[in-house]
C-alpha positions as a Python dict, from the first residue, in 0.01 Angstrom:
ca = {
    (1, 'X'): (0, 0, 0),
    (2, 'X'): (117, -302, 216),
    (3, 'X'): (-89, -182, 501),
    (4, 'X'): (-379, -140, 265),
    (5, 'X'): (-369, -439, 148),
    (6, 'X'): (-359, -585, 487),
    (7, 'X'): (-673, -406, 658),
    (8, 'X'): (-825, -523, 265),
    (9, 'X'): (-750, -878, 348),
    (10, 'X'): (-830, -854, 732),
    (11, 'X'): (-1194, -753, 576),
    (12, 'X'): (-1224, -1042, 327),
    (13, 'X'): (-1180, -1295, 591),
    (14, 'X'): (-1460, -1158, 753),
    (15, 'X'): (-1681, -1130, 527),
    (16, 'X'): (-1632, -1501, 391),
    (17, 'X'): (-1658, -1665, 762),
    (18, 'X'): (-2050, -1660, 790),
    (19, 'X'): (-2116, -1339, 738),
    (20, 'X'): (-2506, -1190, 755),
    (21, 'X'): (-2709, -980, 854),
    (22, 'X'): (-3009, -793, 1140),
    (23, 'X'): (-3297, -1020, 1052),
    (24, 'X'): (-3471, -646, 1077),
    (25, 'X'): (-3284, -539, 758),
    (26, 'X'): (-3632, -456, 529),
    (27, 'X'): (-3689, -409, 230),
    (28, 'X'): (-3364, -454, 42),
    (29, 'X'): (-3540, -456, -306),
    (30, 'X'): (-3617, -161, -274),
    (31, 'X'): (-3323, 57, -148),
    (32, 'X'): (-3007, 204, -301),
    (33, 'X'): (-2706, 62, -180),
    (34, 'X'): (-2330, 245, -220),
    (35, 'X'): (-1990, 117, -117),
    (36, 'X'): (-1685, 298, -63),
    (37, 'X'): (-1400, 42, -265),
    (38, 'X'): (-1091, -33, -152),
    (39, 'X'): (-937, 67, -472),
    (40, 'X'): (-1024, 444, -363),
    (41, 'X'): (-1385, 536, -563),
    (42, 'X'): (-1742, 493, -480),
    (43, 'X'): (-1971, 232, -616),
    (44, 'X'): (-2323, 398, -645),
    (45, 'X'): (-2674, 305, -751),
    (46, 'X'): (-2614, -84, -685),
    (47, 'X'): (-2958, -294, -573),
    (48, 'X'): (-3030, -626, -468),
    (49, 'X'): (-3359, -850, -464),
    (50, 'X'): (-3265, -1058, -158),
    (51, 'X'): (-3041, -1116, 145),
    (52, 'X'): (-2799, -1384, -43),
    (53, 'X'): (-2744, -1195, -300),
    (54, 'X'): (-2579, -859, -85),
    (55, 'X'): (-2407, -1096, 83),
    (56, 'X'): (-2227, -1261, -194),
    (57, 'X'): (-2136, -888, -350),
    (58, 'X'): (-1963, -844, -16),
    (59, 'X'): (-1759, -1174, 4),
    (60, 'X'): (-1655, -1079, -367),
    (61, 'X'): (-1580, -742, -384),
    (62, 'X'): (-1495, -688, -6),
    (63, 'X'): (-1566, -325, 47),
    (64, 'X'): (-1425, -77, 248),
    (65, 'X'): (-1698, 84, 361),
    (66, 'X'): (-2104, -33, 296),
    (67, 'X'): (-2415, 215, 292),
    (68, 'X'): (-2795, 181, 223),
    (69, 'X'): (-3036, 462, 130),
    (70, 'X'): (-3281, 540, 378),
    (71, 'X'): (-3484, 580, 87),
    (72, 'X'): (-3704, 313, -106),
    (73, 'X'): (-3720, 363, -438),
    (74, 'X'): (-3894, 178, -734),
    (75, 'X'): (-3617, 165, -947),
    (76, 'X'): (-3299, 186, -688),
    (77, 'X'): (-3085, 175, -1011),
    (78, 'X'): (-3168, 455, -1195),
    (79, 'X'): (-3032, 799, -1193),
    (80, 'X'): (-3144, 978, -880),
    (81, 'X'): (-3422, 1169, -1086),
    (82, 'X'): (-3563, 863, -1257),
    (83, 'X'): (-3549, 623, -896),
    (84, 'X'): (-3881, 684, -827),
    (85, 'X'): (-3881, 809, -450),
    (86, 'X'): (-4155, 614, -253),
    (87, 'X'): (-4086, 683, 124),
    (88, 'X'): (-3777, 701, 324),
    (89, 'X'): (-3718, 582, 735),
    (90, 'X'): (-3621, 860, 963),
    (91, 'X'): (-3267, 829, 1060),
    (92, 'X'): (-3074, 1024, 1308),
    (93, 'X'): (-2739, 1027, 1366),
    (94, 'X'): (-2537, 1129, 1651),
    (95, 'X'): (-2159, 1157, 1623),
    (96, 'X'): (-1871, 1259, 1867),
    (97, 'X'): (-1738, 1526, 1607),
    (98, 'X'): (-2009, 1751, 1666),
    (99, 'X'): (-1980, 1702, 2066),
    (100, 'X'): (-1744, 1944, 2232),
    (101, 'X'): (-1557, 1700, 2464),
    (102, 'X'): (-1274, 1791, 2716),
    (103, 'X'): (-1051, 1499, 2541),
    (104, 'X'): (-1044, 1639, 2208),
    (105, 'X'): (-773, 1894, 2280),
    (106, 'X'): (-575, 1556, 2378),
    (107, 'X'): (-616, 1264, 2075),
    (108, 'X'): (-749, 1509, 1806),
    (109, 'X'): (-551, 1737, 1557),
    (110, 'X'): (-569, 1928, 1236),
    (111, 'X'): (-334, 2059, 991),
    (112, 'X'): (-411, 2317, 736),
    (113, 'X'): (-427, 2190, 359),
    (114, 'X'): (-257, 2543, 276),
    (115, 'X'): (-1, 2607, 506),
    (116, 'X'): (18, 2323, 683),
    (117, 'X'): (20, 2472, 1043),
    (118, 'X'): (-161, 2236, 1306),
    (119, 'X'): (-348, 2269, 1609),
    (120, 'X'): (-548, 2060, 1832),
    (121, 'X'): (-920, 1965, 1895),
    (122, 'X'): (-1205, 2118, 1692),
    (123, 'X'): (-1140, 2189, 1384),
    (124, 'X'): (-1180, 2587, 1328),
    (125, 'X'): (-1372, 2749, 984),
    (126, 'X'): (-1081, 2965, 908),
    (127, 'X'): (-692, 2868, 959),
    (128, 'X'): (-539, 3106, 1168),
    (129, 'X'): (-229, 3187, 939),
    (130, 'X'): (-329, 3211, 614),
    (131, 'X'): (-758, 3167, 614),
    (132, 'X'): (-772, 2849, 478),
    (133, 'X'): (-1117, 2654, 496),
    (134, 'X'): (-967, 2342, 382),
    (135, 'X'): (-838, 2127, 668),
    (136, 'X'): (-696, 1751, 751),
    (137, 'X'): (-808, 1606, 1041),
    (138, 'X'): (-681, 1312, 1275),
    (139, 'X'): (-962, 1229, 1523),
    (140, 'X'): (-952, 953, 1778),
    (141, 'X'): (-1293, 721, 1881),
    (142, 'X'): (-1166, 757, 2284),
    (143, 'X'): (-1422, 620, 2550),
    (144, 'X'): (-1485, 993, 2670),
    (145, 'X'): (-1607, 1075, 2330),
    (146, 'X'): (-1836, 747, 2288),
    (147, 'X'): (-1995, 834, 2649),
    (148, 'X'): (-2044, 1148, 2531),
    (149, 'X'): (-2226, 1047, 2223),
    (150, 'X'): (-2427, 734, 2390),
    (151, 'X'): (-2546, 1010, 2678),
    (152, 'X'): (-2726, 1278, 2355),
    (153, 'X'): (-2825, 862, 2193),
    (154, 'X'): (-3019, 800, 2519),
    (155, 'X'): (-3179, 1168, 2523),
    (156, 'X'): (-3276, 1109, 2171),
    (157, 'X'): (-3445, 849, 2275),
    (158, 'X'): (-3619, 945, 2587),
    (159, 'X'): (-3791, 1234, 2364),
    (160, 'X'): (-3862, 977, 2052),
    (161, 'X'): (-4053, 738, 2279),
    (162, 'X'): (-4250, 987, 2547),
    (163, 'X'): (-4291, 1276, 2323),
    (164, 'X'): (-4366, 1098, 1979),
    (165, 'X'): (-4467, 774, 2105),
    (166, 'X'): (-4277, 518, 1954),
    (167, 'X'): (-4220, 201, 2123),
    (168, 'X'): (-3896, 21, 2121),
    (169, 'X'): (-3973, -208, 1862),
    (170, 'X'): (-4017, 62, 1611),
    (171, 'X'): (-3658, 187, 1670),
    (172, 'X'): (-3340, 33, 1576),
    (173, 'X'): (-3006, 128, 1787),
    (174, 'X'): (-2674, 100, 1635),
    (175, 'X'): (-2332, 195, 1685),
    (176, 'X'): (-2192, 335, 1405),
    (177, 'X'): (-1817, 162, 1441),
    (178, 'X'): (-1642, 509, 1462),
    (179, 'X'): (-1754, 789, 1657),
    (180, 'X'): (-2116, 794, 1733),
    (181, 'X'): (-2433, 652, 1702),
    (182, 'X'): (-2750, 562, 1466),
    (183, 'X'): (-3074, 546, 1516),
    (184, 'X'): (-3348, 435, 1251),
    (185, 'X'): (-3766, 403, 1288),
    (186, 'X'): (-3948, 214, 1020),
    (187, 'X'): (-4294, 357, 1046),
    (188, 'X'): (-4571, 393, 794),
    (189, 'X'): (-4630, 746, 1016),
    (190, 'X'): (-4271, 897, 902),
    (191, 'X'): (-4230, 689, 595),
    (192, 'X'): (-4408, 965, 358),
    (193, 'X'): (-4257, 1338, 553),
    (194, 'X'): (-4089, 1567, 365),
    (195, 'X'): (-3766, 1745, 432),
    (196, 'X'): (-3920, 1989, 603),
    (197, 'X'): (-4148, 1784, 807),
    (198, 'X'): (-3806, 1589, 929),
    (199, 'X'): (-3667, 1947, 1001),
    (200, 'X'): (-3956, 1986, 1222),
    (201, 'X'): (-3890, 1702, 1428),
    (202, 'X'): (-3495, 1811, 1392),
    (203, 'X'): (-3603, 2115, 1560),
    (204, 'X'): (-3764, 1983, 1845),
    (205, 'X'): (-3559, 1727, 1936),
    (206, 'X'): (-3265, 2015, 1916),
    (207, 'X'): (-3509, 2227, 2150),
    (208, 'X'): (-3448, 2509, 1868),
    (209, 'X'): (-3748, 2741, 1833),
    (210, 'X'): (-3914, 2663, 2151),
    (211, 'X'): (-4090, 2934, 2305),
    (212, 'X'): (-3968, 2990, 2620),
    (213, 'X'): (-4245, 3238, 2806),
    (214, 'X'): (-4474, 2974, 2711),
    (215, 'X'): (-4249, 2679, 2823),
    (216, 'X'): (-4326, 2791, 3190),
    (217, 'X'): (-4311, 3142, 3305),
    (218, 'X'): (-4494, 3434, 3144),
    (219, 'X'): (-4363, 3780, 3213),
    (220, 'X'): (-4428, 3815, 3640),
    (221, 'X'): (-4244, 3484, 3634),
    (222, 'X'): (-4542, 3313, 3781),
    (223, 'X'): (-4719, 3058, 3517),
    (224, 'X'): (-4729, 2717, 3623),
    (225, 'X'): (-4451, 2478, 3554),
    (226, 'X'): (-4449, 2136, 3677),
    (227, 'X'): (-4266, 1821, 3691),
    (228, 'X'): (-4587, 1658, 3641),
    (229, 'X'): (-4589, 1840, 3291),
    (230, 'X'): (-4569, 1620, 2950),
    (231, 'X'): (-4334, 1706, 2676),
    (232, 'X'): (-4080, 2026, 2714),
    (233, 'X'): (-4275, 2153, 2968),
    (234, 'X'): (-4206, 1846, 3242),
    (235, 'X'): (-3864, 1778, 3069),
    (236, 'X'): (-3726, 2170, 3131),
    (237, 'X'): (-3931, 2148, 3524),
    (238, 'X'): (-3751, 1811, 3537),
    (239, 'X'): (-3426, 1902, 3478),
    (240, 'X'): (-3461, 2222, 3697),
    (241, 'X'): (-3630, 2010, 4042),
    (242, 'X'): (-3337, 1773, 3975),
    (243, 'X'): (-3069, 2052, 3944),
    (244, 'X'): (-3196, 2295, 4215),
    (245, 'X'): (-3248, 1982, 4479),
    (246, 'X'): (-2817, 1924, 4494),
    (247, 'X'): (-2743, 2270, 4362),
    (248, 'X'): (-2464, 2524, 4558),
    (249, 'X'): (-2380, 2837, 4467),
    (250, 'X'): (-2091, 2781, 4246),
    (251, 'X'): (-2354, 2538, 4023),
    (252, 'X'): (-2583, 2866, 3939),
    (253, 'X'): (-2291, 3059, 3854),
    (254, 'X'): (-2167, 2760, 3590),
    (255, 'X'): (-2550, 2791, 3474),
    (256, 'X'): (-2453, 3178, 3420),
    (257, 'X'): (-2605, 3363, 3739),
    (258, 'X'): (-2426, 3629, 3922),
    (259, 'X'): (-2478, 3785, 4247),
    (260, 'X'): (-2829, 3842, 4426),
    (261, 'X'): (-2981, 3567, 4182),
    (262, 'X'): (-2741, 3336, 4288),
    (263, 'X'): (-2818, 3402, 4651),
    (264, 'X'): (-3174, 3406, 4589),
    (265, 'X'): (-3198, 3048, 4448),
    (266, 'X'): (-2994, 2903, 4685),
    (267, 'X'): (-3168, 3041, 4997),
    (268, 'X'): (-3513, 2968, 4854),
    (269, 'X'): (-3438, 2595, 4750),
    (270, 'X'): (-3758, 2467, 4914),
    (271, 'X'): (-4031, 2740, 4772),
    (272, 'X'): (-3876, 2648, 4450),
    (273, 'X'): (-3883, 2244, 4469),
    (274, 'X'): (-4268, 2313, 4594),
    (275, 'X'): (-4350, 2534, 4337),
    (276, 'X'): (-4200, 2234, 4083),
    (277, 'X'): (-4371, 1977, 4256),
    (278, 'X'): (-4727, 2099, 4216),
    (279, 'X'): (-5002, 2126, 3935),
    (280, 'X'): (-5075, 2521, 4037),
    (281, 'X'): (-4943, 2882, 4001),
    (282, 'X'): (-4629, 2931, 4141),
    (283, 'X'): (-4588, 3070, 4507),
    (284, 'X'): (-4354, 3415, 4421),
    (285, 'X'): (-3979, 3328, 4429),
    (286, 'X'): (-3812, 3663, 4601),
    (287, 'X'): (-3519, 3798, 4455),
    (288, 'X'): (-3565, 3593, 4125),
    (289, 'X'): (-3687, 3707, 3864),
    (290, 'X'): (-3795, 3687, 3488),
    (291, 'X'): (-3422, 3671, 3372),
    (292, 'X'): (-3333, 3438, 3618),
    (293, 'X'): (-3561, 3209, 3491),
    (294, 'X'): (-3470, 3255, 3161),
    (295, 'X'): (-3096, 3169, 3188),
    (296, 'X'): (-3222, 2856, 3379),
    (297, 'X'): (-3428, 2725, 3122),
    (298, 'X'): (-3235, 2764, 2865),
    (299, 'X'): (-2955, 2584, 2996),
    (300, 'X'): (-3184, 2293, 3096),
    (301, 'X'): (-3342, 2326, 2715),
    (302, 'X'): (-3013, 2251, 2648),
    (303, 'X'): (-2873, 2031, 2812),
    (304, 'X'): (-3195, 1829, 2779),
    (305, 'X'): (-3184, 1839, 2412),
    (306, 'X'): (-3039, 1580, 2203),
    (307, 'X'): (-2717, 1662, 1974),
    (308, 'X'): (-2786, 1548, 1656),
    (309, 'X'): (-2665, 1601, 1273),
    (310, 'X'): (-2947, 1755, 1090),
    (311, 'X'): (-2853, 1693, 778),
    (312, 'X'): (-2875, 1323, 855),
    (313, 'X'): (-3207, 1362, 936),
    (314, 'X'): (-3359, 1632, 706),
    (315, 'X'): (-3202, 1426, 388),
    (316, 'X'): (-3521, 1200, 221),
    (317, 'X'): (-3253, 1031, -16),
    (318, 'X'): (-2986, 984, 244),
    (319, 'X'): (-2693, 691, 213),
    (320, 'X'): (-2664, 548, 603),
    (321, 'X'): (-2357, 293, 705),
    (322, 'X'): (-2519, -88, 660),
    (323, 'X'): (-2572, -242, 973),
    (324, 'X'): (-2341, -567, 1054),
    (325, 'X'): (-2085, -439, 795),
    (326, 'X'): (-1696, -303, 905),
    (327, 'X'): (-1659, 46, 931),
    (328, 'X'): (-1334, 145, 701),
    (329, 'X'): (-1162, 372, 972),
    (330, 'X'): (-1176, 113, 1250),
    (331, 'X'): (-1261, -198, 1164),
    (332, 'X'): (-1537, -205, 1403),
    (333, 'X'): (-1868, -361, 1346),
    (334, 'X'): (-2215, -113, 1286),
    (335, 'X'): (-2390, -269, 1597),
    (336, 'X'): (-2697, -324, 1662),
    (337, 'X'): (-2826, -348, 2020),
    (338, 'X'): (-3212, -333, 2224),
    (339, 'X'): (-3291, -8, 2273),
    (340, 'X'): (-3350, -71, 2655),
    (341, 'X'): (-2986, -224, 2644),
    (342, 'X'): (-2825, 99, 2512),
    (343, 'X'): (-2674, 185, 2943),
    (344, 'X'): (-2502, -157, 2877),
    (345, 'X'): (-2364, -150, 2562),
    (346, 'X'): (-1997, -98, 2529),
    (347, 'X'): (-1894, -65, 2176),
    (348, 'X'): (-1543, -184, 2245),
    (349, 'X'): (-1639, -502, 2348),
    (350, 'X'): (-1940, -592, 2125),
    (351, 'X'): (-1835, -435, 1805),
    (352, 'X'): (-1479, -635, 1783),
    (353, 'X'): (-1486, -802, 1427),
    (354, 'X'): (-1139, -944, 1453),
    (355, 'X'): (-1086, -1186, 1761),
    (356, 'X'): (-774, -1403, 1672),
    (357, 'X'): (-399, -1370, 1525),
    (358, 'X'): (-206, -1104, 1542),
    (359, 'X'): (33, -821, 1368),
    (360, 'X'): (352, -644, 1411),
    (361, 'X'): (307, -298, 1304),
    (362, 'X'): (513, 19, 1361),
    (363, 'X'): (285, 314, 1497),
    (364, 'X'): (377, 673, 1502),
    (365, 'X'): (204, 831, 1727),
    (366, 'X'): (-167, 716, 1932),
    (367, 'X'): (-295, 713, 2270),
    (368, 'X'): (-408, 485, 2529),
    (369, 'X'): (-677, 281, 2414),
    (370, 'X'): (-923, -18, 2499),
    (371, 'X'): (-1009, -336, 2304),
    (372, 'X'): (-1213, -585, 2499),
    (373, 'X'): (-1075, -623, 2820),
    (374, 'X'): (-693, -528, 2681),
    (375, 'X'): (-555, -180, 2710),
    (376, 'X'): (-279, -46, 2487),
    (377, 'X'): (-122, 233, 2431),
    (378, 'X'): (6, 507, 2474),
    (379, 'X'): (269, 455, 2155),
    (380, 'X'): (521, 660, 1991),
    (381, 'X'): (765, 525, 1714),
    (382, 'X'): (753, 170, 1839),
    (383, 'X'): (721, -167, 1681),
    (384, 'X'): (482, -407, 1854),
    (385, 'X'): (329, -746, 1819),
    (386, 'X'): (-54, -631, 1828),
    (387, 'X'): (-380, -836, 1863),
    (388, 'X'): (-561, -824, 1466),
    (389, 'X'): (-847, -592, 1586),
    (390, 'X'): (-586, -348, 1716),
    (391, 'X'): (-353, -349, 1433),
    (392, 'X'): (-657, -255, 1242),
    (393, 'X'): (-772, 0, 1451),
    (394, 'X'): (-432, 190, 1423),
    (395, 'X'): (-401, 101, 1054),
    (396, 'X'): (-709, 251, 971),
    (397, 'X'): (-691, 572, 1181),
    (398, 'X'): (-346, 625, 962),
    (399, 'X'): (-167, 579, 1272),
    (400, 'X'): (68, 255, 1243),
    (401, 'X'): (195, 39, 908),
    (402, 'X'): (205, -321, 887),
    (403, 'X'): (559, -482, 968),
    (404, 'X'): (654, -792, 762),
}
């Protein structure tokens, strides 16, 4: 309870030092707005007619964690049936738990709410001993895992502004403070699609349903497929020219070719770049074939596609993290940043809330990690004088308790 009740107080200071927020927060009259209490329950169906006014609630009641529908409603009060749904922004989010990464076998773990045996990195559906679906887990938010998530962030991107044609001032960037990343577009366009309009776009940002004979090869192999190509078409031929042009053997057999293929592609590197390069049918490719191509393109599908939580998306009356607020299992900031800034952000620099004093805490067990320009870490049962934004950090992942 102590160290609750310092991460609690940590918070309240922040949120009474000139706290606001994104001039581009819209429409607050309008949305539903949650917040997960200190005091362990949720406070739903809460609305607000201006800025000042959501401010003050959070210098008073000092939450733990802060949301906002993506939903605008007429009555944001009311029981979800009588809210009066009028239009929702499309939301995605991206998040590190849903990324296979090569560190998670190193900072993550789960234990079985049955049995209690543990293992480490993703958690699995069943529990090996006793087939438990129930499961605590202990993640970490490591730089590995954040790269991982900003890299599907910036594909998202790519396809939401060539493909659909939004410009950068109709998308909003954000970290989320954990694991991951948000991304929001307030357009009159999206405002009024349905759940299964959203899954649509779900879909093809995944690459899921494409057809792939049609993406660039019919049945002989030979339909045109170009770099010059808009849409899936150029991205999958992009991917390919860019792949193929540095490409050895051992890189088609990662991709999942064996043998002859393998031989094939690499010997005919330059028929194949051609072939990519121009606007006409395809000069024939010996020894590669129509299943060649296949495994090729959909590894570039993809790898080109962007990694995103559907549910997020396909969910009209969806509760999203507030933007500028802490997020309860760091203490991190939800950041915004330009969308042309994203290659530059670094979320453990620019999303430190906490920047003076410090702590003594006693951690148990957590890795290496980064704060500004200050590593720490690794730690195991040791008792250490810790900047505030760390002590938080540790705190909140249930990793260290506050010292007197």
């Amino acid at each position: 309870m102590k160290s609750i009740g310092f991460v609690q107080q940590a918070f309240r200071e922040h949120y009474a030092k000139g706290f606001s927020f994104s001039e581009s927060l819209s429409m607050i009259e309008k949305r539903e707005f949650g917040f997960a209490l200190f005091e362990g329950w949720m406070l739903r169906h809460k609305s607000f007619g201006t800025r000042s006014e959501l401010i003050s609630f959070m210098g008073n009641s000092v939450p733990r964690d802060a949301y906002l529908s993506c939903a605008y409603y007429e009555d944001p009060q009311a029981e979800m049936e009588k809210k009066g749904w009028s239009g929702a922004d499309l939301v995605f989010d991206i998040d590190a738990d849903h990324i296979p990464t090569p560190c998670d076998k190193v900072h993550d773990q789960w234990t079985c709410g049955k049995c209690g045996f543990t293992g480490k990195g993703v958690v699995p559906e069943n529990c090996p001993v006793c087939g438990s679906e129930k499961f605590d887990e202990s993640t970490w938010p490591c730089e590995v895992c954040l790269a991982s998530a900003k890299h599907e962030t910036t594909k998202l991107l790519d396809i939401l502004m060539k493909d659909f044609g939004f410009s950068d001032k109709e998308i909003r960037v954000f970290f989320s403070g954990h694991r991951g990343y948000h991304v929001h577009i307030e357009n009159e366009t999206v405002r009024d699609l349905n759940s299964v309009a959203r899954k649509e776009i779900v879909d093809y940002v995944r690459g899921l349903g494409l057809d792939i004979p049609f993406q660039g090869l019919d049945e002989k192999g030979m339909k045109m497929l170009s770099v010059n190509d808009y849409a899936w078409r150029g991205r999958i031929a992009k991917g390919i020219h860019d792949f193929v042009s540095i490409a050895e053997a051992e890189d088609y057999r990662d991709v999942g070719l064996k043998g002859n293929a393998v031989e094939a592609m690499v010997k005919n590197k330059g028929a194949i770049l051609r072939n990519l390069n121009e606007s006409g049918p395809w000069e024939a490719v010996k020894g590669v074939g129509p299943e060649t191509w296949k495994k090729i393109k959909e590894y570039f599908v993809m790898s080109r596609s962007a990694n995103i939580d559907s549910v997020v998306t396909t969910d009209t009356h969806r509760l999203i993290r507030l933007g500028c607020t802490l997020h309860g299992k760091t203490g991190l900031k939800k950041t915004e940043f330009p969308v042309r800034a994203i290659d530059d952000f670094d979320p453990f620099k620019s999303a430190i809330a906490f920047r003076e004093g410090t702590a003594t805490v006693l951690v148990s067990n957590a890795p290496e990690f980064r704060l500004g320009d200050q590593t720490f870490g690794p730690y195991r049962n040791q008792k250490i004088e810790l900047p505030i934004a760390a002590a938080v950090l540790l705190i909140c992942r249930r990793r260290a308790e506050v010292m007197e």
